[in-house]
N, C-alpha and C positions, 0 to 999 in steps of 0.2 A: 685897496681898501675894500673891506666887503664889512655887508650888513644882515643882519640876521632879520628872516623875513617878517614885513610889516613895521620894519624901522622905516625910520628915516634919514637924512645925513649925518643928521644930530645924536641919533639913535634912539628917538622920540618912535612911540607906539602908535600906529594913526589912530587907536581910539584912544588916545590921551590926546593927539591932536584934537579930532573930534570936540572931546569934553572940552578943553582949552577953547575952543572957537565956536562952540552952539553949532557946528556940524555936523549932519549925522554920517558915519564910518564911509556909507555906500556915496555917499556924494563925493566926497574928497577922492575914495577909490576911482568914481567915472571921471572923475576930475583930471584923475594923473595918469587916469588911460588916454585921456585926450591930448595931455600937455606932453607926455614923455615924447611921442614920434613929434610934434608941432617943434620942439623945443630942439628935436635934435637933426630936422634939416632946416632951421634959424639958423643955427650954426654949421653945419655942412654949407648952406650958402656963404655965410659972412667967413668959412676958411678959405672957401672958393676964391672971394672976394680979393681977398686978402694975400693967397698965395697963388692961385690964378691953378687953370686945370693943367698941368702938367703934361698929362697925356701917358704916364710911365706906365705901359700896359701893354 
């Protein structure tokens, strides 16, 4: 699945997010500068967790 840049999942504009939510553009942007890496070793842990380290290396 790919998204054309400044979509969203949805394929929402984050300045239509923005407008939608009284956010302004640059927050939401620092927002999911923050949340993308936080959000993607949550899950590197909990697959961790889950299928345990294997070692195949």
């Amino acid at each position: 699945m790919s998204y054309k840049q400044g979509e969203d999942s949805e394929g929402r504009f984050i300045k239509e997010i923005s407008e939608a939510t009284d956010v302004p553009v640059n927050t939401l942007l620092s927002r999911k500068r923050y949340a993308v890496p936080h959000f993607r070793k949550r899950l590197n842990d909990l697959y961790t967790e889950l299928v345990g380290d294997r070692g195949d290396g």
